[in-house]
N, CA, C and O atoms as CSV, one atom per row, in Angstrom:
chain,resi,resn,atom,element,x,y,z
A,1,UNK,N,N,0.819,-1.191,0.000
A,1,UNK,CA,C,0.000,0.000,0.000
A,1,UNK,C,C,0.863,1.255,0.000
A,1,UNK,O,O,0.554,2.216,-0.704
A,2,UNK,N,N,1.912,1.259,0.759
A,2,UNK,CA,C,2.724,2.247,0.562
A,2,UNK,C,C,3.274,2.831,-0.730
A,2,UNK,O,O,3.354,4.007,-1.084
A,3,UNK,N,N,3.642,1.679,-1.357
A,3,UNK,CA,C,4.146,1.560,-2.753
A,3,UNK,C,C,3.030,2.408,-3.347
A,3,UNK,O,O,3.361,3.529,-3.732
A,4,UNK,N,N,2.098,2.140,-3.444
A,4,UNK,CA,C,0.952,2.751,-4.362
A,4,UNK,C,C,0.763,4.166,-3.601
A,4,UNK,O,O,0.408,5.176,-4.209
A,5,UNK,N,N,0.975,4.149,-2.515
A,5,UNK,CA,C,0.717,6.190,-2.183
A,5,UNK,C,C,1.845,6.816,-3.041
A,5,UNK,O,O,1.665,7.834,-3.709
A,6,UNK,N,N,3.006,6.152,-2.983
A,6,UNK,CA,C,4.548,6.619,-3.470
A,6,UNK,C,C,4.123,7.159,-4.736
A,6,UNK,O,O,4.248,8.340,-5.061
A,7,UNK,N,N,3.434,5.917,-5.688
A,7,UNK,CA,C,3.875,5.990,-7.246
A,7,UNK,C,C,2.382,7.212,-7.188
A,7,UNK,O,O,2.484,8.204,-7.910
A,8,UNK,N,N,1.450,7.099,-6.566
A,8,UNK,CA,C,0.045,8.198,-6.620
A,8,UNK,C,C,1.074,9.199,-6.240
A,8,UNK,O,O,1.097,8.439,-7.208
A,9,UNK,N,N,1.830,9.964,-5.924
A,9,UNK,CA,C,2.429,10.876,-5.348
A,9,UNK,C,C,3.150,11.517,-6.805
A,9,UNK,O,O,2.912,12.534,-7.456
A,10,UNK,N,N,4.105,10.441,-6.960
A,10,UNK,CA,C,4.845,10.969,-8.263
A,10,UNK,C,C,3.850,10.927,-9.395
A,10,UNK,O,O,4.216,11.745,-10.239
A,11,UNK,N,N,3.088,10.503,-9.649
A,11,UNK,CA,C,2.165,10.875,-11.061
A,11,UNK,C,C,1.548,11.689,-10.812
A,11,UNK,O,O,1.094,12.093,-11.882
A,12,UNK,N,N,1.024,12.518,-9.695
A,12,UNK,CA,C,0.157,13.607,-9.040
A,12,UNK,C,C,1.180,14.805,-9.759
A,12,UNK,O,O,0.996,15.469,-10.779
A,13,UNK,N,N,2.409,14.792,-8.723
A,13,UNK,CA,C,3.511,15.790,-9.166
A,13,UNK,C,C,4.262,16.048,-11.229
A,13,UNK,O,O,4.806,16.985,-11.814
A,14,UNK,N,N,3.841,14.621,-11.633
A,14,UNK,CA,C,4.072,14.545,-12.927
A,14,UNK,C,C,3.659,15.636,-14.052
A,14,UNK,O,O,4.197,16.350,-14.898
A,15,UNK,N,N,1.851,15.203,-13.336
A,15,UNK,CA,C,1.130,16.055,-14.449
A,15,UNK,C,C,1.071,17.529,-13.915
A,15,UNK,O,O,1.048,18.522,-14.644
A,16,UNK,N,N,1.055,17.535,-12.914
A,16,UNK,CA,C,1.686,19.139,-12.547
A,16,UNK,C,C,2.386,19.965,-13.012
A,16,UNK,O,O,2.182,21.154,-13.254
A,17,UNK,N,N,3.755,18.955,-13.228
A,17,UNK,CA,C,5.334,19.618,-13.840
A,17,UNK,C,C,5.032,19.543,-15.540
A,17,UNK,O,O,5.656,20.361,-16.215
A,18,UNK,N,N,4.267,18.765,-16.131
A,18,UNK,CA,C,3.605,18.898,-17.255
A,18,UNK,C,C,3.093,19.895,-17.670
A,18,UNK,O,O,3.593,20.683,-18.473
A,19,UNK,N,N,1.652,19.982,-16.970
A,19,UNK,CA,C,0.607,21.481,-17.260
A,19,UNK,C,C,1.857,22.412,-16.929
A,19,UNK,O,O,2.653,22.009,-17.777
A,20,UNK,N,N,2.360,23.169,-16.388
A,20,UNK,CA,C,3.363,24.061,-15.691
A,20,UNK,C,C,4.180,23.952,-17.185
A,20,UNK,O,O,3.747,24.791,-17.975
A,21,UNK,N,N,4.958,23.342,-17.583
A,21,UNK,CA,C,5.712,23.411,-18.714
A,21,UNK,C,C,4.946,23.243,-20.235
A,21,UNK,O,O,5.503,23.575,-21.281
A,22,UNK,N,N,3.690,22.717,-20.174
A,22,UNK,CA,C,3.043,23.352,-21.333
A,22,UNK,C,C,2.362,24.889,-21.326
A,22,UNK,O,O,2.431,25.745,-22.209
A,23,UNK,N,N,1.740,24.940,-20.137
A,23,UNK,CA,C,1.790,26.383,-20.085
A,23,UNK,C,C,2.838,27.995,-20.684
A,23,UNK,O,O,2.700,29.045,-21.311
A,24,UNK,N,N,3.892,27.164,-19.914
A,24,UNK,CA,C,5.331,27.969,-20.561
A,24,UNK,C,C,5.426,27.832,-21.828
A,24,UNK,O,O,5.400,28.830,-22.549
A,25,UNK,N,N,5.544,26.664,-22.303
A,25,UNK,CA,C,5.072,26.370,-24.087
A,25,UNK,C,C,4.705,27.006,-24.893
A,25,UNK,O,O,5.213,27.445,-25.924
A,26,UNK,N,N,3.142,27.141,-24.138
A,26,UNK,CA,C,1.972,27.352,-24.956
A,26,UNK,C,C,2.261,29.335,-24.699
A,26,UNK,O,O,1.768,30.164,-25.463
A,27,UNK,N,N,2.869,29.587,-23.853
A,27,UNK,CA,C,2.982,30.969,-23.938
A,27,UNK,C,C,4.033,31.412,-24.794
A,27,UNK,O,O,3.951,32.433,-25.477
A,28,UNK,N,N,5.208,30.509,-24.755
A,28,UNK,CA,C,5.838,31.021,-25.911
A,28,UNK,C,C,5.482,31.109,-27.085
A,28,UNK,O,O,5.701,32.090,-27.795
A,29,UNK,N,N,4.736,29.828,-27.518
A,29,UNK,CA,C,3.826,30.095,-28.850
A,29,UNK,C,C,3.092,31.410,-29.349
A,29,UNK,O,O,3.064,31.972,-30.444
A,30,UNK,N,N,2.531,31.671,-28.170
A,30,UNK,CA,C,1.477,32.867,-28.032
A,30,UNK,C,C,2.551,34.003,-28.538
A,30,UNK,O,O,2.350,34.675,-29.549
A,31,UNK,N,N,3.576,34.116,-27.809
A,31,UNK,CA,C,4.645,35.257,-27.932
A,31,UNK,C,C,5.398,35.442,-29.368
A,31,UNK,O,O,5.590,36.500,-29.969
A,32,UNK,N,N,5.628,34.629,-29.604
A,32,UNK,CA,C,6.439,34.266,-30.894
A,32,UNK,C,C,5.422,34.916,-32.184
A,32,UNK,O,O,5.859,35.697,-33.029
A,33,UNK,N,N,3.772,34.348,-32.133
A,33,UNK,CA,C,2.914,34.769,-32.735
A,33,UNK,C,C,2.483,36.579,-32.781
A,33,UNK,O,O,1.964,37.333,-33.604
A,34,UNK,N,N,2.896,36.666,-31.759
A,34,UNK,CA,C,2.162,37.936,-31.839
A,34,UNK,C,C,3.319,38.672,-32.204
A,34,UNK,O,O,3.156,39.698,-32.865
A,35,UNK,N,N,4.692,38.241,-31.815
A,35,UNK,CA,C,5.399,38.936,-32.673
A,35,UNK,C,C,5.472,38.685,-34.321
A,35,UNK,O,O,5.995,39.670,-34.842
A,36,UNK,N,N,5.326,38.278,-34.713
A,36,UNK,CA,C,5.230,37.657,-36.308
A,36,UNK,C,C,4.101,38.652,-36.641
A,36,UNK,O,O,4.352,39.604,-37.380
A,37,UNK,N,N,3.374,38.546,-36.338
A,37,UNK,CA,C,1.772,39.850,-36.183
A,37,UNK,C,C,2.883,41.477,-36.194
A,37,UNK,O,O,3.258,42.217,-37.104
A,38,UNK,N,N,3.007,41.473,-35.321
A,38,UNK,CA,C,3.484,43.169,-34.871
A,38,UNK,C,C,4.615,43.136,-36.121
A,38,UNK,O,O,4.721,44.163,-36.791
A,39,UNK,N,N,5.240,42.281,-36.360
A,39,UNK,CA,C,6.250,42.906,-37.545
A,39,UNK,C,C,5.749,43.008,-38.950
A,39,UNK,O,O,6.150,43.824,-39.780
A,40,UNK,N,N,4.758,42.024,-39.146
A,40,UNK,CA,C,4.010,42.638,-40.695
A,40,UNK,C,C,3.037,43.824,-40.280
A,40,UNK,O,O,2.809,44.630,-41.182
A,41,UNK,N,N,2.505,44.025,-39.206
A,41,UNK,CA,C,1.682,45.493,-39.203
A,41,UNK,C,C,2.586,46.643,-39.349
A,41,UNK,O,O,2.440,47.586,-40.127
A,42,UNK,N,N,3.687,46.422,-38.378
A,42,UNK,CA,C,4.890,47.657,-38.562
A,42,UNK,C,C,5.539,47.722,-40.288
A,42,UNK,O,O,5.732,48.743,-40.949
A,43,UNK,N,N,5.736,46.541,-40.631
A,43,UNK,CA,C,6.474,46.408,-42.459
A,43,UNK,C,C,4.883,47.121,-43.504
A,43,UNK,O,O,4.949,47.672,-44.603
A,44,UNK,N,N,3.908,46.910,-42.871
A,44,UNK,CA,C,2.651,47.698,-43.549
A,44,UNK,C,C,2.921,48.761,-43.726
A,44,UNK,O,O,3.052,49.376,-44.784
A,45,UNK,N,N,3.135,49.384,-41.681
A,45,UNK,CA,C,3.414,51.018,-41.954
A,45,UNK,C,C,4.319,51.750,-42.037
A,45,UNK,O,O,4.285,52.950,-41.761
A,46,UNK,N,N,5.512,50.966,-42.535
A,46,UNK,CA,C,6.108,51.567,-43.181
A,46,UNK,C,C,6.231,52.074,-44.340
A,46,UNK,O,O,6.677,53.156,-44.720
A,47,UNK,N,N,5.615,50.832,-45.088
A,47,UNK,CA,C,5.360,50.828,-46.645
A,47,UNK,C,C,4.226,51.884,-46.876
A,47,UNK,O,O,4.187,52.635,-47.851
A,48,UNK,N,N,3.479,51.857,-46.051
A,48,UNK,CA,C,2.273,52.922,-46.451
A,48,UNK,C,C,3.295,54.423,-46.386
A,48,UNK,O,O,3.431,55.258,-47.281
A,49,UNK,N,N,3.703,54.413,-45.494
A,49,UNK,CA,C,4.503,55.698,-44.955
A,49,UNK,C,C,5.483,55.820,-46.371
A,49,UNK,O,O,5.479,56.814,-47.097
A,50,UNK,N,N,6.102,54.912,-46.542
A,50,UNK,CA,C,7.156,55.300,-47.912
A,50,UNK,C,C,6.326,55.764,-48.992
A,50,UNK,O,O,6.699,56.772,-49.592
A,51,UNK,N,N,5.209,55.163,-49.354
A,51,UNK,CA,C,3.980,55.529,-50.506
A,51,UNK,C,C,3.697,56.951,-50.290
A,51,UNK,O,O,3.637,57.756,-51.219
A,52,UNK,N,N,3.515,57.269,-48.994
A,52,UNK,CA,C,2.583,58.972,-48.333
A,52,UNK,C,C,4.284,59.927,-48.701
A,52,UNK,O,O,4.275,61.100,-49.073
A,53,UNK,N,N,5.462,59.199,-48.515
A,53,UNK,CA,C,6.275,60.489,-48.441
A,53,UNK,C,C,6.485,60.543,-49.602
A,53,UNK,O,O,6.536,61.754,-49.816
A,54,UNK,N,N,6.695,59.884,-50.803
A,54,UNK,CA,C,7.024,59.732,-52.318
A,54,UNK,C,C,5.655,60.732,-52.473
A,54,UNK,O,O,5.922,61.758,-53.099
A,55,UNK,N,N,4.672,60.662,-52.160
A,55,UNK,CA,C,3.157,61.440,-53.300
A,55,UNK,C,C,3.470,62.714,-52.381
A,55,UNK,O,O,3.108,63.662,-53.078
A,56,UNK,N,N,3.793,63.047,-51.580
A,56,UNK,CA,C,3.654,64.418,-50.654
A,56,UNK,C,C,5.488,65.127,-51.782
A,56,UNK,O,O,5.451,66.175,-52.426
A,57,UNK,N,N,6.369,64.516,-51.725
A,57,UNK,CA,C,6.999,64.907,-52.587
A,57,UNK,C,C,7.231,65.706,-53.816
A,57,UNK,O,O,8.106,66.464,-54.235
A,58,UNK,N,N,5.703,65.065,-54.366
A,58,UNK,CA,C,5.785,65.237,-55.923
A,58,UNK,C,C,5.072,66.987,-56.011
A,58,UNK,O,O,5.491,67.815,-56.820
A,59,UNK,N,N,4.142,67.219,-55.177
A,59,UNK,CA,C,3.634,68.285,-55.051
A,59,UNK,C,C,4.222,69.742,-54.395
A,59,UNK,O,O,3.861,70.910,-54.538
A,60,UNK,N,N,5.310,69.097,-53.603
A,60,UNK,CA,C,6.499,69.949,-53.285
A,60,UNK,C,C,7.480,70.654,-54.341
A,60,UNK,O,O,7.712,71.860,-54.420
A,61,UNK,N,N,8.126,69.376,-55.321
A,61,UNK,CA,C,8.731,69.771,-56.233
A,61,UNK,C,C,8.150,70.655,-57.659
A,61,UNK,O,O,8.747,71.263,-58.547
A,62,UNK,N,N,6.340,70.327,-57.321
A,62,UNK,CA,C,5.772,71.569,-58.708
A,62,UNK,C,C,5.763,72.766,-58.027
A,62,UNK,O,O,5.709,73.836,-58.634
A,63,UNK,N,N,5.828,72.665,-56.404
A,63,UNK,CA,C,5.420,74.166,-56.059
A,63,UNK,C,C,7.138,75.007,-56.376
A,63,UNK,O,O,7.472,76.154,-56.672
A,64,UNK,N,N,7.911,73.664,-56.110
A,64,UNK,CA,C,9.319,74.459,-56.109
A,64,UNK,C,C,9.829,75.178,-57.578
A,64,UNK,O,O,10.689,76.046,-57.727
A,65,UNK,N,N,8.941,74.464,-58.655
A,65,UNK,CA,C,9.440,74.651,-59.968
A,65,UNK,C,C,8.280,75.959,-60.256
A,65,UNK,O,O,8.833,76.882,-60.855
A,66,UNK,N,N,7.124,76.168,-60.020
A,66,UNK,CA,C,6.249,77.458,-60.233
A,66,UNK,C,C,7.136,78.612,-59.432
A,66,UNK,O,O,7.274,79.703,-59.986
A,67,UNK,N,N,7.725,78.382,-58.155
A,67,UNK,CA,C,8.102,79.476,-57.749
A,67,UNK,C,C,9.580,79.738,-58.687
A,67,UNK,O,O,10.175,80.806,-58.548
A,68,UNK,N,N,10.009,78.870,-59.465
A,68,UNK,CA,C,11.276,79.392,-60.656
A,68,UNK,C,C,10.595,79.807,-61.885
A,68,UNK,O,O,10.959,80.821,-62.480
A,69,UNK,N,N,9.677,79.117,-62.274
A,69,UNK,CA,C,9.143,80.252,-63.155
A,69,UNK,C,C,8.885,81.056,-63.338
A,69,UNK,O,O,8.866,81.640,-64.421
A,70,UNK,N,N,8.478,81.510,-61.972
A,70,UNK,CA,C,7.418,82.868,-61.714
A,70,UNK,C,C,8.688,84.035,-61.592
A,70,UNK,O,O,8.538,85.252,-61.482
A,71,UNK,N,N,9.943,83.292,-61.644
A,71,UNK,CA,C,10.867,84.850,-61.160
A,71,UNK,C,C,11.035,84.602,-59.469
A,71,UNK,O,O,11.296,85.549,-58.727
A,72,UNK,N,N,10.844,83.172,-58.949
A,72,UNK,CA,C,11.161,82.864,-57.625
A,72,UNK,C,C,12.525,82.593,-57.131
A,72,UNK,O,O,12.711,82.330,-55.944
């Protein structure tokens, strides 16, 4: 009978040290994911941002060329 409290003891503590280290697991998963997430939203806004400064550009350089025409 002893024997059997022993081995109930260590399989008690087993699945414990189990859940506990899938937990850790399963959070790294989580982490890893959401970074993979945050770096294509950031590579989005950048790209959007490179698109917005190229077209904001173009309207700079006609105002710069009217003010040489004009005798600027």
């Amino acid at each position: 009978m002893q024997a059997f409290e022993g081995i109930t003891l260590i399989i008690i503590l087993m699945i414990i040290v189990n859940a506990i280290g899938m937990g850790i697991f399963s959070s790294m998963i989580h982490n890893l994911l959401s970074e993979w997430k945050t770096r294509e939203e950031k590579q989005a806004l950048e790209t959007e941002m490179t698109k917005k400064d190229a077209e904001l550009q173009n309207p700079a350089k006609i105002q710069q060329m009217k003010g040489m025409m004009n005798g600027g």
